[in-house]
Every structure is written in structure tokens, then in C-alpha cells.
C-alpha positions as CSV (number, residue, x, y, z in Angstrom):
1,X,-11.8,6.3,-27.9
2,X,-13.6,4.5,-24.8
3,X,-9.8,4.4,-23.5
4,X,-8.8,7.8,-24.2
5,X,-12.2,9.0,-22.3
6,X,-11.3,6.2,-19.3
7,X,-7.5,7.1,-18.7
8,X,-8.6,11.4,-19.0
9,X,-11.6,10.8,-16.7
10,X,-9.5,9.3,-14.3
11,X,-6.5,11.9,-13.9
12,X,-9.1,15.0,-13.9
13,X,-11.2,13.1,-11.2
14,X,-8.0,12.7,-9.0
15,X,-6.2,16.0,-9.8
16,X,-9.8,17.7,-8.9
17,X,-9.7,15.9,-5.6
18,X,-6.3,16.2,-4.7
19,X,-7.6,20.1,-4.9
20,X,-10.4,19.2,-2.7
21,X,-8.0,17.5,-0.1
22,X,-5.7,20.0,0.1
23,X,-8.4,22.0,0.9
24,X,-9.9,20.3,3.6
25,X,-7.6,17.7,4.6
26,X,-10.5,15.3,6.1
27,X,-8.7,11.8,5.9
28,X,-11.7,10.5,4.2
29,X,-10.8,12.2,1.5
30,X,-7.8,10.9,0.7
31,X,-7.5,11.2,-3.3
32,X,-6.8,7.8,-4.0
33,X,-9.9,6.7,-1.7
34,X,-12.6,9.1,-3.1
35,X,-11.1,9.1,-6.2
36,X,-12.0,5.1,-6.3
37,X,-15.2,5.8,-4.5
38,X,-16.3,8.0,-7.1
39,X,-15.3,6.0,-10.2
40,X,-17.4,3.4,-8.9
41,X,-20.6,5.4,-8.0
42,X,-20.2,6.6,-11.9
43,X,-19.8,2.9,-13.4
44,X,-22.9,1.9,-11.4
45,X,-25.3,4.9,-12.4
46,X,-23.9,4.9,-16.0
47,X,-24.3,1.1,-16.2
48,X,-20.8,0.9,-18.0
49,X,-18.8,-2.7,-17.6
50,X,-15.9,-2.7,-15.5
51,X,-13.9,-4.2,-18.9
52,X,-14.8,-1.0,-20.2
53,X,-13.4,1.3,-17.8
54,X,-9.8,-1.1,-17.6
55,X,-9.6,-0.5,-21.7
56,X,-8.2,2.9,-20.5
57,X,-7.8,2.0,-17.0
58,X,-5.3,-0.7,-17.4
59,X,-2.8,1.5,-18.8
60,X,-2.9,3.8,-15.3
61,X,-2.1,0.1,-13.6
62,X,0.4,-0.1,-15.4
63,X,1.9,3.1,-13.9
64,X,2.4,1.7,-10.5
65,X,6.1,-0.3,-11.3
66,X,7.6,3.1,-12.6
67,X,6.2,4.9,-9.9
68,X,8.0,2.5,-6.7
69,X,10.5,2.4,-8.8
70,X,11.4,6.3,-8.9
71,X,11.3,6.3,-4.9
72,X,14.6,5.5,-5.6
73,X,15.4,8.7,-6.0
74,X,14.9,10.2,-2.3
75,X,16.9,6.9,-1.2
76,X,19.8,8.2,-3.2
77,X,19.1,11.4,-1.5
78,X,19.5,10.1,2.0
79,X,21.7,7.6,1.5
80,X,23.6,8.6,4.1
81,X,21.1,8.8,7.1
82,X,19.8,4.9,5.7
83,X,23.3,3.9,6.1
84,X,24.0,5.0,9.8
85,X,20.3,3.4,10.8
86,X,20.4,0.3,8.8
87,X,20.2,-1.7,11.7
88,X,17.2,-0.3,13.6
89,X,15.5,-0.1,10.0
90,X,15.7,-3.9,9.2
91,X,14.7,-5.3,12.8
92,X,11.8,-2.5,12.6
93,X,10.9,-4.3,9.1
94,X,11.5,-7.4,10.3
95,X,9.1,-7.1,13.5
96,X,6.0,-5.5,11.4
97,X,6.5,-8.4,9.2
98,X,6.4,-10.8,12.3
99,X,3.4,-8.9,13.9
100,X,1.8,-8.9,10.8
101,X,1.7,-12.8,10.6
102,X,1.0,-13.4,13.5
103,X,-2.1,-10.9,13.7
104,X,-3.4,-12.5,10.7
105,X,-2.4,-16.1,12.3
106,X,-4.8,-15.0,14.9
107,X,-7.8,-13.1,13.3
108,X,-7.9,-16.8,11.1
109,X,-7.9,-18.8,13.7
110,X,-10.9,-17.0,15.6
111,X,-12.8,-16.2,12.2
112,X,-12.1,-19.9,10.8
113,X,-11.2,-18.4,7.8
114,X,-10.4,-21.1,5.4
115,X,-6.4,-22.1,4.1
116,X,-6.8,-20.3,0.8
117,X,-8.2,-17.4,2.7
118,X,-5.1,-17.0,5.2
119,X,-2.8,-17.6,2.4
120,X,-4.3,-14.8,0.5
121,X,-4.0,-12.2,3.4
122,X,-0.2,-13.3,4.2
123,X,1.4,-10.9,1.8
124,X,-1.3,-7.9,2.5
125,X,1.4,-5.6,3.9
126,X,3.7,-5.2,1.4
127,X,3.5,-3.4,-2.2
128,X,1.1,-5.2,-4.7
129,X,3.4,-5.5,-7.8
130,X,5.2,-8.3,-5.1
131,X,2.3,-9.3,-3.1
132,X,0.1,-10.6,-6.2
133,X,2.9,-12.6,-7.5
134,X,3.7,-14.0,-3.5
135,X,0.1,-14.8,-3.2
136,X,-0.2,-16.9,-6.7
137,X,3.0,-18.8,-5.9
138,X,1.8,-19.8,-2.1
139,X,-1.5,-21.0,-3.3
140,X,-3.6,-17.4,-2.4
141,X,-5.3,-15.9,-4.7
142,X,-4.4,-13.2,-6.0
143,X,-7.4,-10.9,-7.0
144,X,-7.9,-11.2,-3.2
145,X,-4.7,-10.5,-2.2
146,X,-4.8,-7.1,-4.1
147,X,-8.3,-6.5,-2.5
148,X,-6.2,-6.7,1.1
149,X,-3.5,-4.5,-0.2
150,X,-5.8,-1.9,-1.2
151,X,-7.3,-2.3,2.1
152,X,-4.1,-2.4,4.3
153,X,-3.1,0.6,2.1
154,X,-5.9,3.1,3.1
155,X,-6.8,2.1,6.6
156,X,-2.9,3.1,7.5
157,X,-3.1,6.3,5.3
158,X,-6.1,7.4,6.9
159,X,-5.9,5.9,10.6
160,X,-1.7,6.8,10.4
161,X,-2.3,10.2,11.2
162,X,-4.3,9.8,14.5
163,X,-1.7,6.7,15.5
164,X,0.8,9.5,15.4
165,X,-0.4,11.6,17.3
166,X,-2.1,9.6,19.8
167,X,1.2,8.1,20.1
168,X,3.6,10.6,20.2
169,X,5.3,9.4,17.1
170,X,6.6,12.7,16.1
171,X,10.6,10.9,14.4
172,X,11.0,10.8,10.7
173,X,11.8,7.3,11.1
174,X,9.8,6.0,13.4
175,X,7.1,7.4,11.2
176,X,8.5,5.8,8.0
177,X,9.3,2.5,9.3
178,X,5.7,2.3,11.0
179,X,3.5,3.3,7.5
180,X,5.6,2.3,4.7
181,X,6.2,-1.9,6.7
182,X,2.1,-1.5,7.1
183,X,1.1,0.4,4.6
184,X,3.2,-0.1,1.7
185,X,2.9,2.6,-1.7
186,X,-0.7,4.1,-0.1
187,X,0.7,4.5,2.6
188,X,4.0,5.8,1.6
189,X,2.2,8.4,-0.4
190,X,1.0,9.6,2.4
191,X,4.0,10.5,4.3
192,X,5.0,12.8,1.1
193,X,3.1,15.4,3.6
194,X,5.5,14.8,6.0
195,X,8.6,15.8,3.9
196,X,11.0,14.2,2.0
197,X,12.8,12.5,4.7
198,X,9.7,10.8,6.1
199,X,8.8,9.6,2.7
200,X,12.5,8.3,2.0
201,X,12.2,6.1,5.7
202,X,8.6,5.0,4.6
203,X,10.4,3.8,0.8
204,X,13.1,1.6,2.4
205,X,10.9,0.0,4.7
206,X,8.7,-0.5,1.8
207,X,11.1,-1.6,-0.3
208,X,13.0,-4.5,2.8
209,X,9.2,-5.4,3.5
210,X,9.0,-6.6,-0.3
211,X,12.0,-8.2,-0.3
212,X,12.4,-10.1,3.1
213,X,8.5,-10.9,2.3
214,X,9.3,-13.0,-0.6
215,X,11.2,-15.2,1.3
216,X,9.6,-15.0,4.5
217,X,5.8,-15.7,3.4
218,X,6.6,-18.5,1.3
219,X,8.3,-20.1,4.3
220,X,5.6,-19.7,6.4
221,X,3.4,-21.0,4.4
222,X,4.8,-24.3,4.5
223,X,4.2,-24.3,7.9
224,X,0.4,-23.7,7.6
């Protein structure tokens, strides 16, 4: 019963302010962000145990394989397009990956943060059902690693927007590329309000980030 309620609360809350964002399209309302927000403020006042809220909510986790997976479908869509660019789109994969380490390379080394602490942020950038396992096998940990997904996930969704236009970025695939490398399925979702062939540039670079990340992140962290 306590699952039922869990999993129904959940999908009114975010279909009610999906309504609310299409309304008023401030980027701090993002669904998926006051969604959370608001789930939370309503554990802590009604004193119910997280374990409580993942009887139901655990079965919505387990949503979020099926859902990368049917970005397949715009891929098959555009197939053509992803062909003729395939170049451009894996060096553009291949550099946010770089930057990414080496930003993260950087921030450690002026915050001190500690080995299992740089290890856990390595894989931040790429989608979580790949990151947690990524962060597990190079001595991360992985509860923290999701924390930094999440994170990476809705500063890009929200701060993407302004990038663009403060930028100029105003190509379907420069805007892909950019959020889906940084930004992974958050982000991703985002460019859905871009239109379809936006989304599909943001899926295969979210999709090449997963996959050259599993072998690129365990290499480096040999090197650490």
C-alpha cells in the first residue's frame, strides 16, 4: 500500500509541475529539480524514512534503463545526419571527456580532495546506469558518484540555456554534443524543447560519452 501511495505521489507531483513549467519556464523549475526538492521538503515535515519512500520509489529507479534505452528511437530517425557527422561527433565527445578530467584533475588538486574523492567524480559526466558501475570498479564510491551525476545533470539543464545564448550556440549539434557529453539523460531531457533533432545529437553524444568512458576512466585511473 505504502508503495502504491509512493510511486502515485511521485508521478502526480512531477506531472503537476511539468504543468507549472510549461507555464512559467523559470529554469529553477525544472520538473525533475522541484520535483526532488519537493519530495524531500514532504519526507522531512511528515517524518517518513527514506526506506519508505524507495518501497515505491525504487520501482520509478528502475525506469531509467528503459528510458535511455528508447532514445534509440530518434537515433534510428536521424540515422542519416549521425552518419555524415560521425567524425566531428566523436572528437566533440572525446574533448568534453578530456576537459572533464582534466577540470576535475584540477578542482582536486586545489581542494585536496582525497583519492577516493577524485575517483568518485571521474565518471560524473556520463549517464548513471554506467557511471555507478565505473565508479565501484575504480575504487569510487558509488552513492557519491550518483550524488555528482545528479548534480552534473541539473546545473547543465538549467545553466545550458543561458550558455547558449550567451554563446551564440544556436546548431542542433553543437547544442547536443555540448549538453548530452556534460549533462548526460538530465540534460538530454532538456534539449526535448529544442526538437527532435537536438535531442537525437544530445543521445549519441550521451550514449559515445558512456561508452568511451568505460574505457577511458578506468585508464586514468591507473594513472592517479
Amino acid at each position: 500500500m505504502i508503495a502504491s501511495m509512493m510511486i502515485v505521489g511521485t508521478i502526480v507531483l512531477f506531472y503537476i509541475m511539468s504543468i507549472v513549467y510549461k507555464r512559467f519556464t523559470y529554469p529553477l523549475l525544472l520538473p525533475i529539480l522541484s520535483t526532488t526538492v519537493l519530495i524531500v521538503l514532504i519526507l522531512i515535515i511528515s517524518k517518513t524514512p527514506y526506506d519508505s519512500y524507495m518501497s515505491g520509489g525504487k520501482w520509478i529507479n528502475e525506469l531509467l534503463g528503459p528510458a535511455v534505452v528508447s532514445m534509440a528511437y530518434p537515433l534510428y530517425i536521424h540515422k542519416e545526419k549521425i552518419y555524415k557527422y560521425k567524425f566531428p561527433i566523436i572528437l566533440s565527445v572525446l574533448s568534453a571527456l578530456f576537459s572533464g578530467i582534466i577540470s576535475i584533475m584540477i578542482l582536486s588538486k586545489l581542494l585536496s580532495f582525497e583519492e577516493h574523492i577524485l575517483l568518485s567524480l571521474l565518471p560524473k559526466s556520463i549517464t548513471s546506469p554506467v557511471a555507478i558501475p565505473i565508479s565501484e570498479t575504480i575504487g569510487g564510491i558509488p552513492t557519491l558518484t550518483a550524488v555528482f551525476v545528479i548534480l552534473a545533470g541539473l546545473v547543465g539543464a538549467i545553466l545550458g540555456p543561458t550558455i547558449f545564448k550567451v554563446c551564440r550556440i544556436d546548431k542542433a549539434i553543437s547544442r547536443g554534443i555540448s549538453m548530452g557529453s556534460a549533462s548526460h539523460g538530465i540534460g538530454v531531457s532538456k534539449l526535448g524543447e529544442y526538437g527532435e533533432e537536438t535531442l537525437t545529437m544530445g543521445s549519441v553524444s550521451m550514449t559515445l560519452s558512456a561508452i568511451l568512458g568505460s574505457f577511458i576512466f578506468p585508464l586514468i585511473a591507473l594513472l592517479i
